[in-house]
N, C-alpha and C positions, 0 to 999 in steps of 0.2 A: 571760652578756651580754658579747658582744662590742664593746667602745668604741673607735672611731677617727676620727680630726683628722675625716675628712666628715660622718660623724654628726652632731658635736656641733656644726658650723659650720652644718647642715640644724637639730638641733633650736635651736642659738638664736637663728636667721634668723626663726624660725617665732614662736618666745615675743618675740621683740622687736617682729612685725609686730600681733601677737594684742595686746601690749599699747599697741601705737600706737591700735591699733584702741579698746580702750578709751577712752584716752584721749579721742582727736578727739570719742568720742560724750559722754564728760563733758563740752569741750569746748561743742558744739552743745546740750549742753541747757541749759548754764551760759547761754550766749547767749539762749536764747530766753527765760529767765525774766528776763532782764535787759530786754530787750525791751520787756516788761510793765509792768516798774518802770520811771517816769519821773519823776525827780528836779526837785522845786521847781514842782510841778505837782497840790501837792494843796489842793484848793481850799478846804478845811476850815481850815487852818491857816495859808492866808494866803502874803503875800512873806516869804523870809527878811531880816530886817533887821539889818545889818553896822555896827560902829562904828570905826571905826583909828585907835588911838594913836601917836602919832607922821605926820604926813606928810608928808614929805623927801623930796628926790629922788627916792629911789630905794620908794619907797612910794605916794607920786603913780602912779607905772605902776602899783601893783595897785590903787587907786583905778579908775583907767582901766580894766584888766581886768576888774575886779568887776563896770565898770557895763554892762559887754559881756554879761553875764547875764542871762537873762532871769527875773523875778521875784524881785528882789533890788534892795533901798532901804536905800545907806548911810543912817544917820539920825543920824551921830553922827560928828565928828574932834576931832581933840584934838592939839597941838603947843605946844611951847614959846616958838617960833618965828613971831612975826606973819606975815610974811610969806608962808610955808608954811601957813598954815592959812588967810590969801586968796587966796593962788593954786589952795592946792585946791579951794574949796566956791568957785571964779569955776568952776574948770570943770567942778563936780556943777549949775553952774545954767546952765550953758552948753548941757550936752544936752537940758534941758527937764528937768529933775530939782528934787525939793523940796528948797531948802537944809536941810543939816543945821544939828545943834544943834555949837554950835564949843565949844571949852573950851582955856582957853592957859596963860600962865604966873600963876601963881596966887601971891599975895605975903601971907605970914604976917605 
């Protein structure tokens, strides 16, 4: 068996394309079962219901984000911080949403 530089640029042109190929069809069938599966949409078990501890600044945005979800009721905040825990649950009652249960600083 004769080996040289063309051959072996010919057979791993071939193994590289044969395994792309693979792939992509993993790929496409990975896709279509996902397809199927549609997340926060099964009616058996209802909305996901979310609580955040802490809501600051920078927590308020996934507040915001979360409620951009569809089938999904914070039901619960909780902060140290008065202020931060009426400015969030003003704007969970702002987009027509049920105020949640609040919980803040708690003194022993």
């Amino acid at each position: 068996m004769d080996n040289n530089r063309r051959d072996f640029i010919k057979k791993s042109a071939l193994s590289g394309i044969g395994l792309m190929g693979l792939s992509l069809s993993e790929n496409s069938l990975q896709a279509q079962s996902e397809k199927k599966e549609k997340p926060n949409q099964d009616k058996k078990s209802g909305p996901l219901r979310i609580g955040f501890i802490g809501v600051g600044s920078r927590s308020r945005t996934h507040v915001r984000n979360t409620m951009l979800i569809e089938g999904v009721e914070i039901v619960a905040i909780c902060d140290i911080q008065q202020a931060s825990l009426d400015a969030t649950k003003q704007s969970i009652t702002e987009k027509g949403r049920k105020p949640p249960v609040t919980s803040g600083r708690i003194y022993w």
